[in-house]
BAROFI-828348 format. One record per atom (N, C-alpha, C, O): x, y negated, z. Coordinates in nm, 2 decimals. Atoms other than C-alpha are relative to their C-alpha. Layout:
REM residues N
px:X	py:Y	pz:Z
...
***
This chain:
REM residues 118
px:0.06	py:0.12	pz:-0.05
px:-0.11	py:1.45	pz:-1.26
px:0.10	py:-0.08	pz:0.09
px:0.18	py:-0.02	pz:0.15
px:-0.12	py:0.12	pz:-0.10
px:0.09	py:1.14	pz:-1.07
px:-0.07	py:0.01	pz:0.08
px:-0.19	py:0.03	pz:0.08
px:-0.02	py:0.00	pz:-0.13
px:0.14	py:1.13	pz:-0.73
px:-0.08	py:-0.14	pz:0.03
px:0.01	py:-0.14	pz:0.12
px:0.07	py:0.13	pz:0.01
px:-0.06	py:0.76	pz:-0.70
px:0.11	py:-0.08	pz:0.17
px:0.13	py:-0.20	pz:0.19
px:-0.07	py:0.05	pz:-0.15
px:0.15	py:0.75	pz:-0.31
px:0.15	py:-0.03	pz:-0.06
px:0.22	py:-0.07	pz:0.04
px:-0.10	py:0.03	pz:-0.03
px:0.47	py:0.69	pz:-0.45
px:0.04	py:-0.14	pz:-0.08
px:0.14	py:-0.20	pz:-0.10
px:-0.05	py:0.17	pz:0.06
px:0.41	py:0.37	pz:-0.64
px:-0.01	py:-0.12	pz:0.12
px:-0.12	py:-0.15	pz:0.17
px:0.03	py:0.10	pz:-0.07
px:0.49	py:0.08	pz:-0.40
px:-0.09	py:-0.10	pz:-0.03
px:-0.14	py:-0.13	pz:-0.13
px:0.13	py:0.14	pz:0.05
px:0.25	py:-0.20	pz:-0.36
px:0.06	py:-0.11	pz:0.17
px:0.14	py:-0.06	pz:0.25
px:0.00	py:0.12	pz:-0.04
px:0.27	py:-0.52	pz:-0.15
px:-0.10	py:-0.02	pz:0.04
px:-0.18	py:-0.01	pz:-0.06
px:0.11	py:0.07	pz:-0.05
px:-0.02	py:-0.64	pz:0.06
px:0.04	py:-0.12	pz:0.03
px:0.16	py:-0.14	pz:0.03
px:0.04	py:0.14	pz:-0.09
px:-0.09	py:-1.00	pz:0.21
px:-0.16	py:-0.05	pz:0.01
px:-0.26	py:-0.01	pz:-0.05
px:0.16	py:0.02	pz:-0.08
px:-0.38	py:-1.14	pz:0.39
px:-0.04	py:-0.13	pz:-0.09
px:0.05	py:-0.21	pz:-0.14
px:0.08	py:0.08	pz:0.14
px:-0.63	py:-1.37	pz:0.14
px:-0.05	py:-0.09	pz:0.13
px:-0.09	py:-0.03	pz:0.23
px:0.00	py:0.03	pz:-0.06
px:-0.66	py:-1.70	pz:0.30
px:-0.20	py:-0.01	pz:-0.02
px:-0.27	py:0.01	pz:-0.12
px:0.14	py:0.05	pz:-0.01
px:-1.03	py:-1.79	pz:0.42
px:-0.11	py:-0.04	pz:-0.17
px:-0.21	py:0.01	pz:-0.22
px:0.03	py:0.05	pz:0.12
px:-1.09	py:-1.98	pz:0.10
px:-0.01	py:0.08	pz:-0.13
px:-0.09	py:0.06	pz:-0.22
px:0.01	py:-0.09	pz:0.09
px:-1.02	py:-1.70	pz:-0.11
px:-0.08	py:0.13	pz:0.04
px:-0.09	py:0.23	pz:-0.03
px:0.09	py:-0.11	pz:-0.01
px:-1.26	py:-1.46	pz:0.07
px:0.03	py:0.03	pz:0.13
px:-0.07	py:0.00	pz:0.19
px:-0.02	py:-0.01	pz:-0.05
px:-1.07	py:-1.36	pz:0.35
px:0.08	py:0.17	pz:-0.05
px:0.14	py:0.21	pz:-0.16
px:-0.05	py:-0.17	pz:0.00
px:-0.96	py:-0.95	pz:0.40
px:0.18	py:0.01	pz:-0.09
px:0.27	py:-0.04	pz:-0.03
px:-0.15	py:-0.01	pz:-0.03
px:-0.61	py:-0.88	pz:0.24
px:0.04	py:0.08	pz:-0.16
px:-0.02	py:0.18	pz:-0.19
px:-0.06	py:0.02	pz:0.12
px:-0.43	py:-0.87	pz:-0.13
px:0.08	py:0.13	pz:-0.01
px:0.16	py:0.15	pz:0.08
px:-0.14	py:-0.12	pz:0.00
px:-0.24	py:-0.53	pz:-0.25
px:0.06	py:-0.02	pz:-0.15
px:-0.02	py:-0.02	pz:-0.24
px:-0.06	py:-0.03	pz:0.18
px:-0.03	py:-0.52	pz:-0.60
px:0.08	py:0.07	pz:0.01
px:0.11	py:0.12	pz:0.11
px:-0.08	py:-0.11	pz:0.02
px:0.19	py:-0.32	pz:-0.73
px:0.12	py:-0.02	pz:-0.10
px:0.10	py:0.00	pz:-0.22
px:-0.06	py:0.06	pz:0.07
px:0.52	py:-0.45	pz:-0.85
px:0.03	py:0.09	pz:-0.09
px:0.09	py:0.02	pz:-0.18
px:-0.02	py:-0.04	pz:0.17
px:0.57	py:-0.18	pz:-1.15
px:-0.11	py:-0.07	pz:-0.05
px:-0.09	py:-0.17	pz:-0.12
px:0.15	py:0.06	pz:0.10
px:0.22	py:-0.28	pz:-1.27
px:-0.03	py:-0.17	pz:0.01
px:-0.09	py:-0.19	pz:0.12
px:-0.02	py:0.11	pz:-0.05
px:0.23	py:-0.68	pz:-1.30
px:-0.19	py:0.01	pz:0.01
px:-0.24	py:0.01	pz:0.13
px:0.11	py:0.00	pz:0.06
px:-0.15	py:-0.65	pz:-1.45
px:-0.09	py:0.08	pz:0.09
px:-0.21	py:0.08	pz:0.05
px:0.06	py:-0.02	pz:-0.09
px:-0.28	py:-0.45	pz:-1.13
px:-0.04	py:-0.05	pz:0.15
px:0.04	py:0.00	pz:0.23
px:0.01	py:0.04	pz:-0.13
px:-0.41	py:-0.60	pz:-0.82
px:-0.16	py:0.09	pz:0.08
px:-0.23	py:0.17	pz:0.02
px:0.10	py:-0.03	pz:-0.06
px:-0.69	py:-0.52	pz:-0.58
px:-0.04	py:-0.05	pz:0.15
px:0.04	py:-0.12	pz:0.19
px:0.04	py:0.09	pz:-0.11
px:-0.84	py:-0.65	pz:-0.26
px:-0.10	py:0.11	pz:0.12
px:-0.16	py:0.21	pz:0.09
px:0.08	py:-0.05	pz:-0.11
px:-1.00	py:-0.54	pz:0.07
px:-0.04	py:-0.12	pz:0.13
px:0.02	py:-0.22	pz:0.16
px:-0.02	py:0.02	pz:-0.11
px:-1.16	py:-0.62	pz:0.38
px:0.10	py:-0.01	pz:0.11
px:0.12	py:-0.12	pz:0.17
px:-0.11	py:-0.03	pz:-0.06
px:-0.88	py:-0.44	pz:0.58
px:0.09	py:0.07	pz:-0.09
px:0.05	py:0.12	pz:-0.20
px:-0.14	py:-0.07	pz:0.03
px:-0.50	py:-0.31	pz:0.51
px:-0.09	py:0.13	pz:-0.07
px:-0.08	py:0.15	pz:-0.19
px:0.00	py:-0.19	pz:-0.01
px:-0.64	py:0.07	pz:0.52
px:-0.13	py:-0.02	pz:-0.19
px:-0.12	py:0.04	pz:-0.29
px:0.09	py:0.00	pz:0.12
px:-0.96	py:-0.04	pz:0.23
px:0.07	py:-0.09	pz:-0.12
px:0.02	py:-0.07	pz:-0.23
px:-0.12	py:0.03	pz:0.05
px:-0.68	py:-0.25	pz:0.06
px:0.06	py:0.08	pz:-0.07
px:0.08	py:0.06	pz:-0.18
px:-0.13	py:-0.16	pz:0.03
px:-0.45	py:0.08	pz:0.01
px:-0.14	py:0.03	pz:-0.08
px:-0.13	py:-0.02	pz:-0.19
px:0.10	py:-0.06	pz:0.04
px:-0.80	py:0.22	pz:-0.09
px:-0.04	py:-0.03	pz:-0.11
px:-0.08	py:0.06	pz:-0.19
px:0.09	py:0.05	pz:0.14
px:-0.94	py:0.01	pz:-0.36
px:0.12	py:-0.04	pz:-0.10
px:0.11	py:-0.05	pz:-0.22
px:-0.11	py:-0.02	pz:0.10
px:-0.57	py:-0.02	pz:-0.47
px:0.06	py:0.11	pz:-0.07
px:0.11	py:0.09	pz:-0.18
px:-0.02	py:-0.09	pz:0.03
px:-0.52	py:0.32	pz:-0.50
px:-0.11	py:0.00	pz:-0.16
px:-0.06	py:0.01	pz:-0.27
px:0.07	py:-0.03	pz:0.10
px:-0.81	py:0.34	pz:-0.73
px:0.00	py:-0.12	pz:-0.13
px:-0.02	py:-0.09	pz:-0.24
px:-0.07	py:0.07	pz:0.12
px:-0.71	py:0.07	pz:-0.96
px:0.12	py:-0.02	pz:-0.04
px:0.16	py:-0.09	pz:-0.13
px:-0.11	py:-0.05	pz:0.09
px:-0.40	py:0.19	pz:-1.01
px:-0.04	py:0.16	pz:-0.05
px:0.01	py:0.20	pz:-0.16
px:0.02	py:-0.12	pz:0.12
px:-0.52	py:0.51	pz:-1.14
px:-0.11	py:-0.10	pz:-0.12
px:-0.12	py:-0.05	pz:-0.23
px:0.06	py:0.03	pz:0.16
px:-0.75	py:0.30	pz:-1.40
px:0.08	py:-0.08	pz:-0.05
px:0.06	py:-0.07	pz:-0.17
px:-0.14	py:0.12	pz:0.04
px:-0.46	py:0.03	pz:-1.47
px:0.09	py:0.14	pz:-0.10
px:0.12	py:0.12	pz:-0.22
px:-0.06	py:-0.12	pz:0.05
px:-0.27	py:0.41	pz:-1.57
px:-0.07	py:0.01	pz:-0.10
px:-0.05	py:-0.04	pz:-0.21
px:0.12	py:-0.05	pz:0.12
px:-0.56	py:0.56	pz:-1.74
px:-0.01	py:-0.12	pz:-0.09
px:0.04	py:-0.07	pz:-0.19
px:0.01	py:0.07	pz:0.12
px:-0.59	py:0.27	pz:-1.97
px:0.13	py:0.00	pz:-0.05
px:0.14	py:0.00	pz:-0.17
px:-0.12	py:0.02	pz:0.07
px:-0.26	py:0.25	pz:-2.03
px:0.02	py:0.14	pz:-0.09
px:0.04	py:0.14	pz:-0.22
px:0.01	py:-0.11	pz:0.09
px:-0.25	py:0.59	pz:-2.15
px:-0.04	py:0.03	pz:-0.11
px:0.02	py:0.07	pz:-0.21
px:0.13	py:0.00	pz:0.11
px:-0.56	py:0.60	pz:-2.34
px:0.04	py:-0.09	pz:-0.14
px:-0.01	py:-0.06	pz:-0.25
px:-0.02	py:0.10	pz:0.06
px:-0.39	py:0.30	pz:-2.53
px:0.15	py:0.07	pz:-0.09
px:0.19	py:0.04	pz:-0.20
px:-0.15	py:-0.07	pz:-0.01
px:-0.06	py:0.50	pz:-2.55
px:0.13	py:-0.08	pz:0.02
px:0.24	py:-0.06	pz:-0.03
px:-0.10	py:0.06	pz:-0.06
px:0.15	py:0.26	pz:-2.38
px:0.04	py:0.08	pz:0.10
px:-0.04	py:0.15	pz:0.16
px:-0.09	py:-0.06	pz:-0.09
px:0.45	py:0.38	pz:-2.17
px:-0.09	py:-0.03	pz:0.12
px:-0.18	py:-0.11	pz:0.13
px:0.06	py:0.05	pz:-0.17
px:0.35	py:0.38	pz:-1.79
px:0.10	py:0.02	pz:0.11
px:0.14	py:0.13	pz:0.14
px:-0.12	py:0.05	pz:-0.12
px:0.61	py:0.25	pz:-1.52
px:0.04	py:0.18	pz:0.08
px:-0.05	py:0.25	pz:0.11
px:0.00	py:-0.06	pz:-0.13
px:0.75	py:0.54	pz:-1.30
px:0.02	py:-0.09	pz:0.12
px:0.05	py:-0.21	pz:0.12
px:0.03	py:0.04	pz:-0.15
px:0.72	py:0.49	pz:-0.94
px:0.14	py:-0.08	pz:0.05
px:0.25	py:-0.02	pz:0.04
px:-0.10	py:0.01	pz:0.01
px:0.95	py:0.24	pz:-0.81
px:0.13	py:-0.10	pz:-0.11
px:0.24	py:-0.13	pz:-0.06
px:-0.08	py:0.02	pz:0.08
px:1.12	py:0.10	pz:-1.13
px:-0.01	py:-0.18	pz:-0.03
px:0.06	py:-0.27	pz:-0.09
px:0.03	py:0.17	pz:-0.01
px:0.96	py:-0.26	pz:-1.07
px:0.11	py:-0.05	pz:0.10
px:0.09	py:-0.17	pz:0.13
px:-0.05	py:0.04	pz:-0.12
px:1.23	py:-0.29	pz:-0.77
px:0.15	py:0.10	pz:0.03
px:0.15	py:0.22	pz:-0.02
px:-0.08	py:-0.10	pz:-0.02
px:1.56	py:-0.14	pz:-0.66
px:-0.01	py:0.07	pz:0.15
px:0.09	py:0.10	pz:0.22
px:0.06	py:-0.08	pz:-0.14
px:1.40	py:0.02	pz:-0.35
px:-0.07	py:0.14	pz:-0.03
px:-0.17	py:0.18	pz:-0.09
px:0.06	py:-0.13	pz:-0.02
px:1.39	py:0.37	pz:-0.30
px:-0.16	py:0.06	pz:0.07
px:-0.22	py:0.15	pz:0.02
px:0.14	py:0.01	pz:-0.05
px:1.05	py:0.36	pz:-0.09
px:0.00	py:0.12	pz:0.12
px:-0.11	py:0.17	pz:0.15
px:-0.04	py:-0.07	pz:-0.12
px:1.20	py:0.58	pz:0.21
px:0.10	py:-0.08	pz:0.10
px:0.21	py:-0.12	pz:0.06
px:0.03	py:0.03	pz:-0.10
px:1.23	py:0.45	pz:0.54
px:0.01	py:0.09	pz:0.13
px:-0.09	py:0.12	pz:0.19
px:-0.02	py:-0.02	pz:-0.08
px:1.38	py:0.60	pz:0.79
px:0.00	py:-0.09	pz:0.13
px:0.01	py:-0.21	pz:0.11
px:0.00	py:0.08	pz:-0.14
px:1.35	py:0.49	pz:1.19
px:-0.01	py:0.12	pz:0.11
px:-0.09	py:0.21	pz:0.11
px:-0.04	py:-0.12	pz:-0.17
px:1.45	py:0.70	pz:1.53
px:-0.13	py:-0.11	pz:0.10
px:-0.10	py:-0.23	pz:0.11
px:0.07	py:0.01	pz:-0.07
px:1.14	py:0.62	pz:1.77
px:0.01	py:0.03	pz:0.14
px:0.07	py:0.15	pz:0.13
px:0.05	py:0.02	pz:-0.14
px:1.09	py:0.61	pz:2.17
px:-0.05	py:0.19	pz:-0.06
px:-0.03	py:0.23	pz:-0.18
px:0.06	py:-0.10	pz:0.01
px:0.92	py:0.98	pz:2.20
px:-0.10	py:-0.07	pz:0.07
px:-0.19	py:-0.10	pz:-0.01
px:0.15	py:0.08	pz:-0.01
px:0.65	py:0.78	pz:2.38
px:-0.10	py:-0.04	pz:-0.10
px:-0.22	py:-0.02	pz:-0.10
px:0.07	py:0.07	pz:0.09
px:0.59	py:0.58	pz:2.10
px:-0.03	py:0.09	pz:-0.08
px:-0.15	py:0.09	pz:-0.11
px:0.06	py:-0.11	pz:0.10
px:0.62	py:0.90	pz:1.86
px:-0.14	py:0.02	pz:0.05
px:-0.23	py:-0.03	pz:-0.02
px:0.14	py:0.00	pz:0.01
px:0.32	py:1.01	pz:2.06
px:-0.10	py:-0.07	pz:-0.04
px:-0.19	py:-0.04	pz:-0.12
px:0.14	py:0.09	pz:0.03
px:0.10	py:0.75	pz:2.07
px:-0.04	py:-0.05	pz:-0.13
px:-0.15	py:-0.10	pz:-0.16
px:0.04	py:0.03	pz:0.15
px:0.13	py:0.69	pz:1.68
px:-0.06	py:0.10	pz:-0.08
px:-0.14	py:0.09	pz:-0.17
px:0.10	py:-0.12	pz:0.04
px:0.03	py:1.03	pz:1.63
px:-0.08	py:0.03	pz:0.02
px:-0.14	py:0.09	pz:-0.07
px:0.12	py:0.01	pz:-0.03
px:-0.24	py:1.03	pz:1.85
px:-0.08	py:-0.08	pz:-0.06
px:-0.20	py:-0.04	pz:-0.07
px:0.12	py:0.09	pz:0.06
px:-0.40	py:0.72	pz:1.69
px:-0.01	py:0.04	pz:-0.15
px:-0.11	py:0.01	pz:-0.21
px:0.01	py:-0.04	pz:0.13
px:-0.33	py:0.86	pz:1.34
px:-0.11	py:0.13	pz:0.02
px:-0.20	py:0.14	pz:-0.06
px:0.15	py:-0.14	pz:-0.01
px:-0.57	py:1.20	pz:1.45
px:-0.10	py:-0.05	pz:0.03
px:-0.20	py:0.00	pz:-0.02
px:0.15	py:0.06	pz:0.03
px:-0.83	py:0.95	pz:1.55
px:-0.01	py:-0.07	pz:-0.07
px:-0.11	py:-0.14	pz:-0.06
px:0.05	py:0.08	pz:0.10
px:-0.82	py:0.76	pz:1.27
px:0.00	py:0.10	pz:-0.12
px:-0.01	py:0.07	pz:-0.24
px:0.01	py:-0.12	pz:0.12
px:-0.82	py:1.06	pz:1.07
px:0.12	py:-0.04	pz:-0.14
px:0.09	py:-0.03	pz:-0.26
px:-0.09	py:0.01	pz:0.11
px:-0.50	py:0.97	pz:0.84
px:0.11	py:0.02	pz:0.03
px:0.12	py:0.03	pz:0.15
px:-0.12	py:-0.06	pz:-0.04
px:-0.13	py:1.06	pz:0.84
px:0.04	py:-0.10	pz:0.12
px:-0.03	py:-0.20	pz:0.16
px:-0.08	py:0.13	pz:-0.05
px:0.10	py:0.88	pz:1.06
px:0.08	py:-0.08	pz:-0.07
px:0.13	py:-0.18	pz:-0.02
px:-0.03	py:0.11	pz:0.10
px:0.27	py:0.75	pz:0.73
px:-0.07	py:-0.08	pz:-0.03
px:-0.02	py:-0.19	pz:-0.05
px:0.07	py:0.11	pz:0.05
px:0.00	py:0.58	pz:0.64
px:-0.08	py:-0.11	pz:0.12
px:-0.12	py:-0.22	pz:0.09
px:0.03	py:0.09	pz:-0.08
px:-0.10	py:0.44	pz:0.97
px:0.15	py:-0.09	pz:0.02
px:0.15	py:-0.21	pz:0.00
px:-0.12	py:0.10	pz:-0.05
px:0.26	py:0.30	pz:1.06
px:0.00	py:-0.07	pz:-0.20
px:0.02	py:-0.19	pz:-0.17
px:0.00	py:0.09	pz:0.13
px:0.25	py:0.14	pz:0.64
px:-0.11	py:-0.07	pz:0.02
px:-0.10	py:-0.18	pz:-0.04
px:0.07	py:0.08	pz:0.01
px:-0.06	py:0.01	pz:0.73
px:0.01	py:-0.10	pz:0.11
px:-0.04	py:-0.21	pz:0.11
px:0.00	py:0.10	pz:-0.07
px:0.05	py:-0.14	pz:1.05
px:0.12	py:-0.11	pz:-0.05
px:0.10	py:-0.23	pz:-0.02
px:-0.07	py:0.04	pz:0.04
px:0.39	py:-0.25	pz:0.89
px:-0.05	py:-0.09	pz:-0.08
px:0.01	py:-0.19	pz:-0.06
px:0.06	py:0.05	pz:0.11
px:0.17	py:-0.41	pz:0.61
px:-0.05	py:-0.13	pz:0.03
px:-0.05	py:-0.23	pz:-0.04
px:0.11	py:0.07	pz:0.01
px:-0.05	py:-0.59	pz:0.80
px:0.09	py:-0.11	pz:0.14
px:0.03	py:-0.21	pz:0.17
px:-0.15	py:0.08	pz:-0.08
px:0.27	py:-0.76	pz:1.06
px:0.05	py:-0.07	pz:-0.13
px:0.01	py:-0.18	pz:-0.16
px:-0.07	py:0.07	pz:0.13
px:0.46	py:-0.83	pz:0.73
px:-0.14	py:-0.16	pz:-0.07
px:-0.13	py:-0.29	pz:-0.09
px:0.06	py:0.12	pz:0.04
px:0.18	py:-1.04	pz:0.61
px:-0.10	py:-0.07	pz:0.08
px:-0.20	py:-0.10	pz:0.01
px:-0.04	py:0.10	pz:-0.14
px:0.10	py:-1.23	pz:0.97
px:0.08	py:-0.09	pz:-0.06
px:0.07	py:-0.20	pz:-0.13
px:-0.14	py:0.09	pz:-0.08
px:0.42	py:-1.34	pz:1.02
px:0.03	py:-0.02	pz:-0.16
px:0.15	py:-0.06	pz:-0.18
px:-0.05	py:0.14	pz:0.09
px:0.42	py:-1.48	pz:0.61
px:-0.10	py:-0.05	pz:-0.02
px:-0.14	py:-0.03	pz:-0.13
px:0.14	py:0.04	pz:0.00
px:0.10	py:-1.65	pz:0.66
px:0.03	py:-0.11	pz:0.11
px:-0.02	py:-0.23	pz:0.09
px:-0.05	py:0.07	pz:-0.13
px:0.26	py:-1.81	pz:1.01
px:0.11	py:-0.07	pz:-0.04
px:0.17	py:-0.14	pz:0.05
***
């Protein structure tokens, strides 16, 4: 079974007009997109249309992208933090119940598409 975390995707925030909440795709897959309220249901509703974007493709017996091959970005991310700040990202990631990778991609995500909206 695929790992579904190691395909990149791209968010931005959907202006008013288009609904509002926030755009995810996924540059191997041109042909999948998905949409949320928030960043974190975004990642969520993306995740699950990229496993049926897959599954059809399979089912069809078309090739299916590895993770990655839409882009020459490895998808690791290193960064040396404050030990302050270490904590406090770990703490809000145990009350939000999710890693602290996915809280720092979801706050990265949702900064990145601010400031191209601004």
């Amino acid at each position: 079974m695929r790992d579904l975390r190691q395909y990149p995707f791209e968010i931005h925030p959907l202006s008013d007009d288009d609904g509002g909440g926030y755009l995810i795709s996924f540059p191997d897959f041109s042909e999948c997109i998905s949409d949320g309220e928030t960043v974190e249901e975004a990642i969520q509703n993306g995740q699950d249309a990229l496993a049926e974007t897959i599954a059809a493709l399979e089912s069809i017996g078309q090739p299916v992208p590895e993770p990655g091959s839409g882009g020459d970005y490895s998808g690791k991310f290193i960064q040396r933090v404050p030990k302050s700040l270490h904590a406090r990202l770990a703490a809000r990631a145990k009350q939000e119940g999710v890693s602290m990778n996915s809280l720092v991609i979801s706050f990265l995500s949702e900064s990145l598409g601010k400031r191209e909206t601004a």
